[in-house]
N, C-alpha and C positions, 0 to 999 in steps of 0.2 A: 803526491798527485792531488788531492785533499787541497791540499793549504795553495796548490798553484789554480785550482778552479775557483778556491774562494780568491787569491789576489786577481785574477782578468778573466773573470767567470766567461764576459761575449766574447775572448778569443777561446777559453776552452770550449766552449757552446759551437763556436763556426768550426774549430777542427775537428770536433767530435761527430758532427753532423756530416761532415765531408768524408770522416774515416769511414763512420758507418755505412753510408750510403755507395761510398765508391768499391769496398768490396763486395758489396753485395750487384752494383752492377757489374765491376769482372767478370759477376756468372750468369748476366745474363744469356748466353749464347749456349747457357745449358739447359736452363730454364726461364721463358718470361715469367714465371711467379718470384723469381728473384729480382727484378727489374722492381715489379709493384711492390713489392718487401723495401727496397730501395727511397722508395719516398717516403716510408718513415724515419730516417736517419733524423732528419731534422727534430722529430717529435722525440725521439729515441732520445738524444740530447739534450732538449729541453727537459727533458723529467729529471735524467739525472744531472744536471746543471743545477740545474733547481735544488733538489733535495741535498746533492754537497754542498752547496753555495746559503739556502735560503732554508734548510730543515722543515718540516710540514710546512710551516708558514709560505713556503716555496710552492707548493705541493699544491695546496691550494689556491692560492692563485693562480696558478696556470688550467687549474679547472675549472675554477669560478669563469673564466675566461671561455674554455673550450665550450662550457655547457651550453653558454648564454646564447640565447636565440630571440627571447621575446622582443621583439624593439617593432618600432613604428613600420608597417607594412612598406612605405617609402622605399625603405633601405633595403630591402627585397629587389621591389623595381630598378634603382639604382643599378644592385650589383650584377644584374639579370643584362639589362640594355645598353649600360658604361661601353663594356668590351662588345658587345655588337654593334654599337654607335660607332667605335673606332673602327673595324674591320666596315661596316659597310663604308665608309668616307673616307677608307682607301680602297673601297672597289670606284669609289665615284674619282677617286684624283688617278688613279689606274688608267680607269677608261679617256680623263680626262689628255693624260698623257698620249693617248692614238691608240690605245689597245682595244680592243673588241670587249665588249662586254659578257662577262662570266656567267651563266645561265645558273640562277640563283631557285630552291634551295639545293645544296648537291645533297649526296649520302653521309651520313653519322653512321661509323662504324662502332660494333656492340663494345669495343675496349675504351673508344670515347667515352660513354655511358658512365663505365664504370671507372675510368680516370677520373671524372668530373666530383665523384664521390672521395673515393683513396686521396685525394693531393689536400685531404686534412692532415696528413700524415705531414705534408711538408707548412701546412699554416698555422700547425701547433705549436713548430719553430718559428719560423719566419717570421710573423705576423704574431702568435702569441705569445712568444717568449722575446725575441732576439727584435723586432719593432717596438714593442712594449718598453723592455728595457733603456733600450735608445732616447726613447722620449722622457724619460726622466732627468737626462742632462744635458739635452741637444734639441735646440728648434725642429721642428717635424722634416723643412726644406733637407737639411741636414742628415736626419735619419732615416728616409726615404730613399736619399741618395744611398747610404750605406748600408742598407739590406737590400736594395737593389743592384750593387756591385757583390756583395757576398752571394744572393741569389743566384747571378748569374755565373759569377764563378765555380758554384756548385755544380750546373751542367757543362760546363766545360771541359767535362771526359766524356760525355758526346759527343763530340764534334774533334776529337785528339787523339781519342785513342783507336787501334785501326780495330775493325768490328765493330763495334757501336752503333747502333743506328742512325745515329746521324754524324757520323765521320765523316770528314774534308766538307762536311756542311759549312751555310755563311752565318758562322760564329758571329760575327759583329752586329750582321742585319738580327739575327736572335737576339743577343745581345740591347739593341736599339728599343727594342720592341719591348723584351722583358722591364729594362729602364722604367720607360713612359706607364708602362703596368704599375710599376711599385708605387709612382705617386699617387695613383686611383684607389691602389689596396689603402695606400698608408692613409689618405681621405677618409675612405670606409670603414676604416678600424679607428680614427677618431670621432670617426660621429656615433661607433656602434662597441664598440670594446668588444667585437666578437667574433671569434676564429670561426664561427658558422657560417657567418657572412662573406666573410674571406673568403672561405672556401668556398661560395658561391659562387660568388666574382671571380674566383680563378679558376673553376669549374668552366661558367659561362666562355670565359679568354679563352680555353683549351677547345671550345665546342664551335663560338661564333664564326669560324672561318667556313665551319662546312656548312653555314647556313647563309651567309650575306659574298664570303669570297671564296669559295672552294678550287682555289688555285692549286695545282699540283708541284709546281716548283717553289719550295721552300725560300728560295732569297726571295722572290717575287712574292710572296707571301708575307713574311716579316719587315721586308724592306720599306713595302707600302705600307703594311701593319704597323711600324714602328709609328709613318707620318701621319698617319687615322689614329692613332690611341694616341699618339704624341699630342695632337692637338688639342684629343677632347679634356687628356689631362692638362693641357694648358690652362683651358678653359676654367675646367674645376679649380685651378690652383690660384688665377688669378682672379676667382669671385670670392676668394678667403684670403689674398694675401697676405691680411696681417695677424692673419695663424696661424701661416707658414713660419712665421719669420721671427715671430714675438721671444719672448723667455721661457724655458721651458718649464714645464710642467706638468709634475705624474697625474694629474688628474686633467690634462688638459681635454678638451673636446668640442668638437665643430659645432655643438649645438644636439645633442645626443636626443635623437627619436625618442619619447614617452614609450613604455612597454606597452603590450599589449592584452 
């Protein structure tokens, strides 16, 4: 087991995080604290990834990582208004469409709150470990894409499996949405090296619909979500794109905020 996590440590990393996590949501339907137990799969993986693959040495950089917060106040703002930049500019292409306008801000429910917090559980993987590593041998364009196909694959027993919360959901419009996300994360994790921030930004993602488009139908939601976040990550990608695209580099960075 050993020697096949040291030969393709990120495919044992993305099975590992999908095993862990998917039994644990099987039980949700016994208990929601097994759901929120669930988004540490990814993190659950990254440590022992790490530690077979990379021995303390591992260990610690994925903490040096998690810890980091200090960086230029910017990068706060950023990760806070990105993903409600996206969700309002698809309530504005929404309405633009013929639909009536969504009477803004709606209710944040108290399990939001505390999502916004927990989904470090999944940026410790995602974003600290399985991002990270990516970018040491693949242009960012590239590794963005590929944690954003593994990400989404991860919830894809969601929308599959029957009981699940969001079974015979619109898997693709999720899908679409998460995509456009992962460029924005993958921006903010090279301008900041920090799973805190991450987990801001995908906090804020998880919150800004009940604030700018509190739409009740989930396709309607993601769908226009995807072309709002979609854009804004265009935007971001094509005022760097030759950092997208360049040769990689483990130390690469968008220009990393001064601490604080």
């Amino acid at each position: 087991m050993a020697t096949l996590v040291r030969s393709h440590p990120l495919i044992a990393y993305s099975v590992l995080a999908f095993a862990f996590s998917l039994v644990l949501t099987l039980l949700l339907n016994v208990s929601l604290a097994f759901g929120l137990l669930a988004l540490f799969g990814p993190a659950a993986a990254a440590l022992i990834v790490s530690r077979v693959w990379r021995g303390r040495a591992g260990m610690v950089e994925l903490w040096a990582v998690t810890k980091r917060w200090r960086v230029h106040p910017v990068w706060y703002v950023a990760a806070l208004a990105l993903p409600a930049a996206g969700f309002a500019l698809a309530h504005v292409v929404y309405v633009a469409a013929g639909n009536p306008i969504v009477p803004v801000p709606g209710s944040i429910q108290p399990i939001m709150l505390l999502l916004f917090v927990l989904v470090i559980g999944e940026e410790i993987g995602w974003r600290g470990f399985l991002l990270r590593h990516l970018l040491h041998d693949r242009p960012p364009l590239v590794a963005a894409i590929l944690v954003g196909v593994v990400w989404v694959l991860w919830h894809s027993p969601l929308y599959f499996i029957p009981g699940m919360p969001s079974y015979g959901g619109p898997f693709l419009a999720f899908a679409a949405w998460a995509m456009s996300l992962s460029f924005l994360l993958t921006w903010l994790w090279m301008g900041t090296r920090s799973v805190v921030l991450a987990t801001v930004m995908h906090g804020a993602a998880n919150l800004a619909p009940s604030l700018v488009f509190p739409v009740t139908d989930s396709g309607v939601l993601f769908g226009f979500g995807a072309i709002g976040t979609g854009a804004v990550a265009a935007v971001v990608v094509a005022l760097t794109w030759h950092r997208w695209v360049g040769s990689p580099d483990p130390e690469r960075s968008f220009g990393s905020a001064p601490a604080t």
